[in-house]
Structures are given as C-alpha cells and as structure tokens.
C-alpha positions in Angstrom: 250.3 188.2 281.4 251.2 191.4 279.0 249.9 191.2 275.6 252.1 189.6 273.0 254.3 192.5 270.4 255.3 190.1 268.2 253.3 187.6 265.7 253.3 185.6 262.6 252.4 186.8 259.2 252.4 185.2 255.7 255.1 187.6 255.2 257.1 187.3 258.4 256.7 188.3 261.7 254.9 191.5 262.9 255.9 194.4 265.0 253.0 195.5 267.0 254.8 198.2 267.9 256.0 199.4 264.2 252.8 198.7 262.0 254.6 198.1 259.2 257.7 196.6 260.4 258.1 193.2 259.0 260.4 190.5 259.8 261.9 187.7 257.3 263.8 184.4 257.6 266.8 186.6 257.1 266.3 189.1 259.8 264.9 186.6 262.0 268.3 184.2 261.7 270.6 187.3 261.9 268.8 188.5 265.3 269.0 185.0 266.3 272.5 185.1 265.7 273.3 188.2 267.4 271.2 187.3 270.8 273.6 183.5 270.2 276.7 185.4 270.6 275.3 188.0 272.8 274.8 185.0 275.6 278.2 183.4 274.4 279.5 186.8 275.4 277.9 186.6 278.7 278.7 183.0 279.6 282.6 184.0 279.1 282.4 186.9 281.1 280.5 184.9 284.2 282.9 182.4 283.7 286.3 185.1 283.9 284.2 186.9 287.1 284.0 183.1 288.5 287.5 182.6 288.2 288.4 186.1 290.1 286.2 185.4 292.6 287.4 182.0 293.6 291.0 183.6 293.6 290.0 186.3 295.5 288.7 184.1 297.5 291.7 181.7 298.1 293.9 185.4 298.6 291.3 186.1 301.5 292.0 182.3 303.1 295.4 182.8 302.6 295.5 186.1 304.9 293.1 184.9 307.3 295.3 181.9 307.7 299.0 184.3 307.8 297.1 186.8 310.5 295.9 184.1 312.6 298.8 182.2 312.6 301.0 185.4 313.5 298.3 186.5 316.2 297.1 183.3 317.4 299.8 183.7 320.5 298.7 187.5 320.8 294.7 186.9 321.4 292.3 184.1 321.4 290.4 183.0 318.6 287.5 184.6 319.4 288.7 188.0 319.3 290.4 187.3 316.5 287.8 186.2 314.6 286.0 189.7 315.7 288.9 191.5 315.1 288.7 189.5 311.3 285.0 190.8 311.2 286.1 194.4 311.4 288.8 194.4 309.1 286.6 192.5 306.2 283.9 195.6 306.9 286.2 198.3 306.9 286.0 200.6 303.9 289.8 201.6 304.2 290.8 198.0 302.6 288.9 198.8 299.7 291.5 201.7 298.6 293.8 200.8 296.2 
C-alpha cells in the first residue's frame, strides 16, 4: 500500500506534499462540501445517462420489432436476425 499524504496535527491536518500546508476545521468542512456536491453532481448525471439509455434502448426494440414485422414475410428469422447484426455494427447509422 502507498504511503499515506495526509495526517493529523494539533493544528490540523498535514500536507505531506506542501510542508507547510495546513488544514483546519474550516477548510476541511468546505472540501467536504465541495467533494458532497461533486458526487451529487455525478449521481444526477448517471441517473440522466440512465434514463437515455433505457430510451434508447426501447427506440432500438421498437425498430427491431417494425423491421421484423415488415420483413418477416421477406426472409426467415434467422437471416433477419444476421441481417439485424450488420446493421447494429455498421458505422453509417452512427451519422447524424
């Protein structure tokens, strides 16, 4: 395990990188803080890319379902599914 940078003083805590960078109460609470709303910050945005990818998600089951409905008389599921495959891999979709 690394050696420990940080450690308590009577004064605060110690910077082992910056001798003589001391931490109070103060500065410990508003770092505290900051890292608090940081992960706040962090939680919403995993919860927003959640929500996109679950609708993307439903948009791709919705196609799948409209293109093998409309080709399911044109080729056999097998193929299709293959044909699926291709078309989920193929870097021309991605163009907007």
């Amino acid at each position: 395990m690394s050696e420990k940078r940080f450690y308590l003083t009577e004064n605060g805590i110690q910077d082992k990188e910056y001798e003589f960078s001391l931490l109070g109460e103060y500065e410990l609470v508003d770092i505290i803080n900051g890292i608090v709303d940081e992960n706040e910050q962090l939680r919403q945005k995993v919860e927003r890319l959640q929500k996109e990818n679950e609708e993307l998600r439903q948009q791709q089951q919705r196609l799948f379902n409209y293109f093998n409905d409309y080709l399911k008389d044109e080729m056999d599921s097998d193929n299709f599914s293959e044909m699926w495959d291709n078309v989920k891999k193929d870097e021309r979709w991605n163009d907007e």
